[in-house]
C-alpha positions as a Python dict, from the first residue, in 0.01 Angstrom:
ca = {
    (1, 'X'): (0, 0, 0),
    (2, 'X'): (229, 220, -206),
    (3, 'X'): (297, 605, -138),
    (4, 'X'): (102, 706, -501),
    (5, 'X'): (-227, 476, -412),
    (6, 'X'): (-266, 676, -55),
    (7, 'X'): (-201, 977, -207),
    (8, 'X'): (-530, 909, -455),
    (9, 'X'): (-760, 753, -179),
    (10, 'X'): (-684, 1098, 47),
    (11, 'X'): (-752, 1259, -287),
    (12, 'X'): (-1096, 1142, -346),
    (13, 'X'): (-1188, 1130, 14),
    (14, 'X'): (-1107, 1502, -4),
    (15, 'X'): (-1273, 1543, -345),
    (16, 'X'): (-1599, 1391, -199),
    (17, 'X'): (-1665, 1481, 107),
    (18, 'X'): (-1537, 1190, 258),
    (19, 'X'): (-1742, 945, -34),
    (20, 'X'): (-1464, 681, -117),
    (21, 'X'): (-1567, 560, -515),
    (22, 'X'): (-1570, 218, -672),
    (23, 'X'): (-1211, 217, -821),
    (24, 'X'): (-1059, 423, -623),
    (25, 'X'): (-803, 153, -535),
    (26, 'X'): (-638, 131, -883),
    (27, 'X'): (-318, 373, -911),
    (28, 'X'): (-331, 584, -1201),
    (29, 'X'): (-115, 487, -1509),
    (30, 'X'): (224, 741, -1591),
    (31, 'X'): (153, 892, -1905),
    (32, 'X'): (403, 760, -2146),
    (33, 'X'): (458, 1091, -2285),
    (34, 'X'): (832, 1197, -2298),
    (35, 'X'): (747, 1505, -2245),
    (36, 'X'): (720, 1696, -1856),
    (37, 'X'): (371, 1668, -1796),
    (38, 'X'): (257, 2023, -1575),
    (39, 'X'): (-95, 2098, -1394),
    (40, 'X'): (-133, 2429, -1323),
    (41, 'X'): (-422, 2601, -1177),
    (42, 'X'): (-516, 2960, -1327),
    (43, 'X'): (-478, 3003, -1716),
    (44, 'X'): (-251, 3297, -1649),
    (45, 'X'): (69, 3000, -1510),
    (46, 'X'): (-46, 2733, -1756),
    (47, 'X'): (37, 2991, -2016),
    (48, 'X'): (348, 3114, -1837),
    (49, 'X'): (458, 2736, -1807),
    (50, 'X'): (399, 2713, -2182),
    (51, 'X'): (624, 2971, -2282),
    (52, 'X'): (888, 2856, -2050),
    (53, 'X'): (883, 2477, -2104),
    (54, 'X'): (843, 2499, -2474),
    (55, 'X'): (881, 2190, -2657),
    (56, 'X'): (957, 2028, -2331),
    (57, 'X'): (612, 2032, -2169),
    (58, 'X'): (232, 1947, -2201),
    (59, 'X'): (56, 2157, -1988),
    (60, 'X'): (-340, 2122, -1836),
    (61, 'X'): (-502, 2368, -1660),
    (62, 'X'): (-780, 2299, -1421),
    (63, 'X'): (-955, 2679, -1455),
    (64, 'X'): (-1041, 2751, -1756),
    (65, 'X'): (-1212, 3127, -1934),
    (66, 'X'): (-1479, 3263, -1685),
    (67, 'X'): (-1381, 3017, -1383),
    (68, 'X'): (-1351, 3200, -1069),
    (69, 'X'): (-1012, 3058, -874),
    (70, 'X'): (-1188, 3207, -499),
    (71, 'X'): (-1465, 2959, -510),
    (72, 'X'): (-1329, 2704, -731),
    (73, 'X'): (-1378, 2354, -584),
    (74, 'X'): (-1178, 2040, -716),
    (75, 'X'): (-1380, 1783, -914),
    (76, 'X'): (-1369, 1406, -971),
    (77, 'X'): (-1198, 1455, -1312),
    (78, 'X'): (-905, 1629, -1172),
    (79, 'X'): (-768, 1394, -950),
    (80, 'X'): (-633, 1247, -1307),
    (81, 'X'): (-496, 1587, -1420),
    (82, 'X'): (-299, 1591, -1070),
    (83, 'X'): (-192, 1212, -1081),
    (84, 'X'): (-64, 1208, -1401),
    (85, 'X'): (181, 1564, -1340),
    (86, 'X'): (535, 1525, -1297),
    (87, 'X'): (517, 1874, -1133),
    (88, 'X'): (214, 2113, -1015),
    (89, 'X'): (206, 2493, -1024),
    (90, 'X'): (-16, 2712, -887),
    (91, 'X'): (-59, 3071, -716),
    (92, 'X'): (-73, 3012, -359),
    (93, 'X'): (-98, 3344, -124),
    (94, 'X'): (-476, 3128, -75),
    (95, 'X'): (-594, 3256, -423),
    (96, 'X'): (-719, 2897, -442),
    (97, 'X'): (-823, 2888, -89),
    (98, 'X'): (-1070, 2563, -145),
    (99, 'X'): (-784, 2355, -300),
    (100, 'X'): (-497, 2351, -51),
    (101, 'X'): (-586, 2065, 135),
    (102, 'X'): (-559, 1908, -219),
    (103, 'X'): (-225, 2098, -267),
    (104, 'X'): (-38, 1973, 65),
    (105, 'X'): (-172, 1659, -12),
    (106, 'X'): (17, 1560, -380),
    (107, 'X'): (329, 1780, -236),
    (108, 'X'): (402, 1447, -64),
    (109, 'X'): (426, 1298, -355),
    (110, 'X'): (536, 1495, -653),
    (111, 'X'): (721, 1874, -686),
    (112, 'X'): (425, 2075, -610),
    (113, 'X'): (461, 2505, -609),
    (114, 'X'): (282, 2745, -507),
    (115, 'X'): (458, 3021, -734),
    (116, 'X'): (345, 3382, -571),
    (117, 'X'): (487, 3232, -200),
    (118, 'X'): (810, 3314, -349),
    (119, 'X'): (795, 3701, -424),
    (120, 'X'): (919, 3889, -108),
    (121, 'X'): (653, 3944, 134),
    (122, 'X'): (741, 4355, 160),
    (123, 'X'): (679, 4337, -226),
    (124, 'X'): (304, 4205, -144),
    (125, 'X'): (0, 4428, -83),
    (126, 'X'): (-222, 4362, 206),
    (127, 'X'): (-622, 4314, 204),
    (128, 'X'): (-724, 4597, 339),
    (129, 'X'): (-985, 4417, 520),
    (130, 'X'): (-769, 4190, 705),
    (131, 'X'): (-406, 4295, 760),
    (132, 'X'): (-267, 3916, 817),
    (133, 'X'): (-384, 3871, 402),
    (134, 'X'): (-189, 3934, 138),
    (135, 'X'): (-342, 4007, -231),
    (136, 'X'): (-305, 3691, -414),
    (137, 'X'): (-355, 3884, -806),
    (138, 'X'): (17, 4000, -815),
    (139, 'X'): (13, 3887, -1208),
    (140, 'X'): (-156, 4219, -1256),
    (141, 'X'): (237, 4330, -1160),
    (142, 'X'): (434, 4256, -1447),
    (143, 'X'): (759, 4256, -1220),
    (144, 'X'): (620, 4093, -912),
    (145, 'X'): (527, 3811, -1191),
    (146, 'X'): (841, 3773, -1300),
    (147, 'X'): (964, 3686, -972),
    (148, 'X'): (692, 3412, -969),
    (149, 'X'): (788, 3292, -1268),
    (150, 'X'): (1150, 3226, -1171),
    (151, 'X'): (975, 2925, -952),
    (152, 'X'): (796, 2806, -1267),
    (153, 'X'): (1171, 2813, -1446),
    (154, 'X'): (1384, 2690, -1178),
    (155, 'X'): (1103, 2388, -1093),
    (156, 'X'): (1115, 2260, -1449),
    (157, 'X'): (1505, 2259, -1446),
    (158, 'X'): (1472, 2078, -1171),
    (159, 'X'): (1273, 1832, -1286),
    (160, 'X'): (1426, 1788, -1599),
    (161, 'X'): (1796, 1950, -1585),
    (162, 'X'): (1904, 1769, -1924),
    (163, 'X'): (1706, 2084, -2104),
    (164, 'X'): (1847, 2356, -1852),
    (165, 'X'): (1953, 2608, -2136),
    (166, 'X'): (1617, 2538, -2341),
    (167, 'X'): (1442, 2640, -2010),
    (168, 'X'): (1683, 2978, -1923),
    (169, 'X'): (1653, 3064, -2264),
    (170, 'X'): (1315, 3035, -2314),
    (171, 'X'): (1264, 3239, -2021),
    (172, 'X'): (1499, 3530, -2088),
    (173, 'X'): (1319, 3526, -2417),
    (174, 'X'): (947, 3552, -2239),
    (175, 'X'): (1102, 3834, -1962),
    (176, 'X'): (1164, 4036, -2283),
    (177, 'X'): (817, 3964, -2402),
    (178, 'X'): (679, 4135, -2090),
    (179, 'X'): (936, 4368, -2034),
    (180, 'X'): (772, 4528, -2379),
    (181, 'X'): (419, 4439, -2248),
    (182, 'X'): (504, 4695, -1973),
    (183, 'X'): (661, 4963, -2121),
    (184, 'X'): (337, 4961, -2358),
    (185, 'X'): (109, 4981, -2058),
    (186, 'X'): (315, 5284, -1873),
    (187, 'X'): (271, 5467, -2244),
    (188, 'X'): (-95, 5375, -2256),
    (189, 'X'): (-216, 5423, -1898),
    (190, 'X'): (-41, 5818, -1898),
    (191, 'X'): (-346, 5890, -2098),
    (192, 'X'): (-565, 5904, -1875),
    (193, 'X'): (-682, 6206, -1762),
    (194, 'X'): (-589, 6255, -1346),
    (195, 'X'): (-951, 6326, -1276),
    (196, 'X'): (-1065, 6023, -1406),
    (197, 'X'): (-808, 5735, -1257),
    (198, 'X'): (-1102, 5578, -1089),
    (199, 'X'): (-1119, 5199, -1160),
    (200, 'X'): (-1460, 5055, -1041),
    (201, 'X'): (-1508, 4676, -1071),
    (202, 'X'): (-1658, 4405, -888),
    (203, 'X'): (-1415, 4271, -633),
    (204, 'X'): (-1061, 4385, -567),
    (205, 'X'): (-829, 4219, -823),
    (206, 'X'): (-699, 4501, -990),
    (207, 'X'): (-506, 4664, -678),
    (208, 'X'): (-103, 4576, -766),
    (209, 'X'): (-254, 4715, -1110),
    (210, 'X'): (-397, 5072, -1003),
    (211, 'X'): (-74, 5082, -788),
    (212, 'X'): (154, 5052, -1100),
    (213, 'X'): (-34, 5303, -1297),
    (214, 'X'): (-177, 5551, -1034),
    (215, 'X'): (-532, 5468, -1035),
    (216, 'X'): (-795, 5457, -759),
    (217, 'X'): (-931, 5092, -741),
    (218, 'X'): (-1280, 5067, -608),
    (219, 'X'): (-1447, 4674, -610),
    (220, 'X'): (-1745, 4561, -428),
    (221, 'X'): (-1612, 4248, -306),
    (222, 'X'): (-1300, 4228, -136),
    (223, 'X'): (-986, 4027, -230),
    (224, 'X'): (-1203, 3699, -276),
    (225, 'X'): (-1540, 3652, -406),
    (226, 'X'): (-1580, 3484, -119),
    (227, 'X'): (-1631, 3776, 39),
    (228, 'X'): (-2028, 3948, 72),
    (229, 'X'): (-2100, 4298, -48),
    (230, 'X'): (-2412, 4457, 113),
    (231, 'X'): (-2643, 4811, 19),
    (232, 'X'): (-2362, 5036, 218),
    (233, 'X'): (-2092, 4921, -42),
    (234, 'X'): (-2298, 4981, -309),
    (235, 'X'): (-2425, 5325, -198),
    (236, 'X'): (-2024, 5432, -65),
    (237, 'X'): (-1932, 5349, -498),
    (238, 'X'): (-2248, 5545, -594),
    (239, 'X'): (-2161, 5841, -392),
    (240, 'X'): (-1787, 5805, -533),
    (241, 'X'): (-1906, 5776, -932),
    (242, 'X'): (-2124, 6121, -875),
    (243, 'X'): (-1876, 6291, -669),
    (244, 'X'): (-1640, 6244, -928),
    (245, 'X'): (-1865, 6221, -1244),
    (246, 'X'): (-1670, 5859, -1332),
    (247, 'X'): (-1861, 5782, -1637),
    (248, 'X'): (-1782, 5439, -1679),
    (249, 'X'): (-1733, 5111, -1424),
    (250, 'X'): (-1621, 4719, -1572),
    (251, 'X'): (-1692, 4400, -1527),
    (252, 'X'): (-1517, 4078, -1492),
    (253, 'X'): (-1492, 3820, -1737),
    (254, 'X'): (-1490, 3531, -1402),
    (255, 'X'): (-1776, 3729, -1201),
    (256, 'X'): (-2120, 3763, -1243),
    (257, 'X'): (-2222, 4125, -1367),
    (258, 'X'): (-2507, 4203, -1091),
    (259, 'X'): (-2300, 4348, -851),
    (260, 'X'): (-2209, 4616, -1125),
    (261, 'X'): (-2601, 4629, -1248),
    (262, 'X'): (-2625, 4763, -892),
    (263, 'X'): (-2429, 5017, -906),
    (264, 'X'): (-2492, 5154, -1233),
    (265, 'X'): (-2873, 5163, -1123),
    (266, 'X'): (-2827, 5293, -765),
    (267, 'X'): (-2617, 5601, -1018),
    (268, 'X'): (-2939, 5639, -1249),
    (269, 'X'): (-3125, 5745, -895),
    (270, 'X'): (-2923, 6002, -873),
    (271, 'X'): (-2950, 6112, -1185),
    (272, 'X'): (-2596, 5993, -1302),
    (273, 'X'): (-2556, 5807, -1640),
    (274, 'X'): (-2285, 5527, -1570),
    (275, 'X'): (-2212, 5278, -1895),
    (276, 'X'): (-1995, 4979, -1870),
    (277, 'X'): (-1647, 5032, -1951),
    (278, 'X'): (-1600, 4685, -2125),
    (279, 'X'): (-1521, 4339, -1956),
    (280, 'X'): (-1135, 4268, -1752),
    (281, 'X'): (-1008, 4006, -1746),
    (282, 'X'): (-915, 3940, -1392),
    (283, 'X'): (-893, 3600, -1199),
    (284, 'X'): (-913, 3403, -1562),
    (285, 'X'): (-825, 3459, -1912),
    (286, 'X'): (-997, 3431, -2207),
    (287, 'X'): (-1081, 3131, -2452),
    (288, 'X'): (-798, 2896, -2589),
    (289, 'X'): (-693, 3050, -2938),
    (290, 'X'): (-773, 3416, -2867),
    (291, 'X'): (-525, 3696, -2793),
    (292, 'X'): (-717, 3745, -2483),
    (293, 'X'): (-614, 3373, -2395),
    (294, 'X'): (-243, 3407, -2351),
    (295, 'X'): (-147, 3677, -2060),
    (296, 'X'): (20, 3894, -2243),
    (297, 'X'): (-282, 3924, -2487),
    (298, 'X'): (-507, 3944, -2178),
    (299, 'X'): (-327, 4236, -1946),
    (300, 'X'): (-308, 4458, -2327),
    (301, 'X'): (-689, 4410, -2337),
    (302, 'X'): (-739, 4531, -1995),
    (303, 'X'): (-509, 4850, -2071),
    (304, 'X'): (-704, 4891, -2365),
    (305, 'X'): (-1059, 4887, -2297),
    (306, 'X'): (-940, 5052, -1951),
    (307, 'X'): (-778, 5398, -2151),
    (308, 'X'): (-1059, 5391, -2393),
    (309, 'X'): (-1304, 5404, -2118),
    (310, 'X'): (-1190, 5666, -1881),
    (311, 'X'): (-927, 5912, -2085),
}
């Protein structure tokens, strides 16, 4: 039995619970693409390995707009996606805490990277919650994410070192990309006014963010939606948006809004008008084809309707 067809029968057993399906003993085909076929995980690589690979690469993400990384839970149809990559990128730092079985599985059989494990770990921030954790959202760090990136670049030259220079290139041209991204958010984010840097959202995603640009980050939920949220959280952000007349919390594109509802009414007890801000994007992007679907076009949207809100 070759190395590929027990890599896709520990797949599926994984995949379902242990269920092995009709079929399962057929390897899956190489695509016949010239290309460098890459799976990534969150939209936020899979457009990262886009602008990198360029011409080189045909890229499939398994998470999608509104798909929530924390709880995310391999299907059936993605055992093809990961069979049929030459390499596999994703976050790591347990951001996709359901998958890694999945993940230490195919790295015994293909280049498979788990991009944030390469930043420095005295560049990480720790879950407050659990000290041993580090926060997995370090895109919301524009240089932290460039370090990340470097695994995505150096992976594909690896892979495929005939394109080296297309793959540096492309690259320095992308850092310069977000090297403007940033310098646009430090301008923006000065705006607001000190009493107001109070960012209230469901769960904590937005931590390396409020530490970039000096803002207090309150969420429900810890690091992972994993995590529960009872009636003391709520009350603790209540007592924080009156204490500080915030005017304004957000939601999450990925997350469902009631945790937020709860807040906003446990404020209107108290006599304290609270509106949604707008929607972040935080764990996913937005929709193929939209500005808010490429990163850069995401993290501007999030220091937009983030200034507009609270200056």
């Amino acid at each position: 039995m070759n190395k590929r067809l027990v890599t896709l029968i520990g797949l599926i057993i994984i995949l379902m619970g242990g269920l092995i399906l009709s079929g399962c003993g057929e390897a899956v085909s190489e695509s016949p693409n010239e290309k460098v076929v890459v799976t990534s995980t969150i939209g936020q690589i899979g457009d990262a390995v886009k602008n990198i690979g360029g011409e080189h690469v045909e890229v499939q993400s398994l998470m999608g707009p509104g798909v929530d990384p924390h709880l995310y839970k391999a299907k059936q149809s993605d055992i093809g996606k990961l069979q049929e990559a030459d390499i596999i990128f994703y976050s790591g730092l347990h951001l996709e805490g359901k998958m890694l079985e999945i993940f230490k599985k195919m790295n015994e059989e293909k280049p498979t990277y788990a991009i944030a494990d390469s930043i420095p770990k005295d560049k990480l921030r720790k879950d407050s919650a659990n000290n041993t954790a580090m926060d997995p959202h370090v895109w919301f760090d524009i240089d932290l994410w460039k370090i990340a990136l470097e695994q995505v670049r150096d992976g594909l030259i690896k892979n495929d070192p005939q394109n080296k220079e297309d793959y540096i290139r492309n690259t320095e041209k992308y850092f310069a990309q977000l090297d403007e991204l940033k310098t646009y958010a430090d301008k923006e984010m000065a705006m607001i006014p000190e009493e107001q840097r109070v960012l209230v959202t469901a769960h904590d995603a937005f931590n390396y963010f409020g530490a970039k640009y000096g803002l207090q980050v309150m969420g429900l939920q810890g690091l992972s939606t994993d995590a529960e949220y009872g009636l003391g959280d709520v009350q603790s952000l209540v007592n924080t948006l009156v204490d500080r007349n915030i005017k304004a919390v957000f939601v999450e594109s990925s997350i469902s809004e009631k945790s937020i509802n709860a807040v906003i009414a446990g404020a209107k007890d108290k006599d304290h008008k609270v509106s949604i801000g707008g929607e972040l994007f935080s764990d996913a992007m937005g929709k193929e084809g939209t500005d808010e679907g490429t990163y850069i076009g995401m993290y501007r949207h999030n220091v937009d309707t983030i200034v507009d809100a609270l200056k």
